[in-house]
VEXFI-742641 format. One record per residue (C-alpha): x negated, y, z negated. Coordinates in steps of 0.2 Angstrom, whole numbers, plus 5000, padded with zeros to 4 digits. Layout:
BEGIN
XYZ
...
***
This chain:
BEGIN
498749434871
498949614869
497649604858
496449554870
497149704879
496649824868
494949744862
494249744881
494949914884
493949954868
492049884875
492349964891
492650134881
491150104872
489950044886
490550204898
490250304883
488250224881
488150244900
488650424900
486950474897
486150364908
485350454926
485950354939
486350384959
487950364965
488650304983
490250284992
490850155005
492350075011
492849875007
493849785019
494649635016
495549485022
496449315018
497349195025
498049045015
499048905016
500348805004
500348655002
501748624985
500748694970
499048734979
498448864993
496748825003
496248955015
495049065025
494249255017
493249385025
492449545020
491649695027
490749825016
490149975019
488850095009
487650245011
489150365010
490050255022
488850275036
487850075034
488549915035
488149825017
488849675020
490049555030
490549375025
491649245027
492049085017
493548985011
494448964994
495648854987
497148894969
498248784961
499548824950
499448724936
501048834928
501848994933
500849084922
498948974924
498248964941
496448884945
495148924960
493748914967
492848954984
491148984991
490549115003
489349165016
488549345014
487449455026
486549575015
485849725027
484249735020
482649835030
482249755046
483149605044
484949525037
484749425019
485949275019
486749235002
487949104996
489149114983
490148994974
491249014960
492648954949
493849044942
495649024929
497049174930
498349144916
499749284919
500949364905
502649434910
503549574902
505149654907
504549714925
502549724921
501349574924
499649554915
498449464924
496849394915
495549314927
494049224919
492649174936
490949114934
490049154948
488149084956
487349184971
485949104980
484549224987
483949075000
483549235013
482849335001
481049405004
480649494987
481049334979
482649394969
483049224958
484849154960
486149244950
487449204936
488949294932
490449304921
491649404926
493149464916
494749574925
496249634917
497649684929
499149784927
500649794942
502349844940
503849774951
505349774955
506349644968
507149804978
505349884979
504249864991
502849944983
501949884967
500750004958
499249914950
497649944938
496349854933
494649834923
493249714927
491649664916
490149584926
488949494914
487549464921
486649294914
485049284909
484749454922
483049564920
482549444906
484049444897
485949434896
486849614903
488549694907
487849724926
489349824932
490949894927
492549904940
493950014939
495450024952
497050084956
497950054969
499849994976
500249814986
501349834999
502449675004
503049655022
503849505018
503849345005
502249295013
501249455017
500549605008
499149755010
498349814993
497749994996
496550064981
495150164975
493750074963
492550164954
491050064947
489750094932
488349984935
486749984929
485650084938
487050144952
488650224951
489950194966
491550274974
492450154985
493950154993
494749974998
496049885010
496549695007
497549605018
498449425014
499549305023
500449145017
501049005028
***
């Protein structure tokens, strides 16, 4: 496992290093985030939402809404899927997008550290589209990193994400590169806020966000 660690912290070196070249423009925005989900023994079905902001935070991106649903298959494997609906802000008129996808998350524990190692594949469906963007395919691959403690309220937190774009521009890509860093806060056993910034290295637009998440467990 740590191995893995290493080796994608290694490809993410090289690609920012082969991007570093690279004219690009850059933006900023805001995410916001919610989720409500309940138990139900070893799964959790609920409700997500999203608002995103770009332009320097002065145009809405996107909002969306869907649902999702996780089972944990052991304490250190859980499963999920989920499918939204997206509003894309596009020039005179909304584009709506659906998205499914299906993701496993195995976890590794050490001392008071956690690894987290989330494996989705991911379709987006243009059905609103009027420049007739083709449906989209993704893997994505995030590694995350929080330390905790019982007594602490607060729980640091980095991570690195890898989108692979499949079968994009005519061939297969790393689209995007995510990197955050953040703290969850817990209120309680069943709710929590994850305040973060992300930088992201895609391919033709670089992006300074910063993010709030909000979850609740019944």
């Amino acid at each position: 496992m740590i191995k893995y660690i290493f080796a994608t912290i290694l490809l993410l070196g090289l690609f920012l290093e082969a991007e570093a070249g690279q004219p690009k423009e850059t933006d900023s925005g805001m995410w916001l985030d919610f989720a409500a989900m309940k138990k139900f023994h070893k799964a959790a079905f609920g409700v997500v939402g999203e608002f995103y902001t770009r332009a320097n935070n002065t145009s809405i991106d996107r909002t969306s809404v869907g649902f999702k649903g996780e089972y944990a298959f052991h304490s250190w494997l859980n499963a999920g899927a989920g499918f939204t609906w997206m509003n894309f802000k596009r020039p005179g008129y909304l584009e709506l997008r659906e998205r499914f996808y299906f993701q496993l998350e195995p976890a590794l524990k050490c001392s008071n550290f956690t690894f987290f190692f989330r494996e989705r594949f991911q379709v987006t469906m243009y059905k609103e589209s009027r420049t007739g963007t083709p449906d989209a395919y993704y893997w994505r691959n995030k590694i995350e990193g929080c330390y905790r403690k019982v007594s602490w309220k607060l729980e640091p937190l980095i991570s690195v994400e890898s989108l692979y774009l499949i079968k994009g521009y005519d061939r297969n890509i790393f689209d995007e590169f995510r990197y955050i860093a953040g703290v969850n806060y817990h209120f309680s056993g069943n709710q929590k806020i994850k305040i973060y910034e992300m930088f992201t290295c895609g391919t033709t637009l670089n992006r300074y966000l910063f993010g709030l998440s909000y979850e609740i467990r019944f």
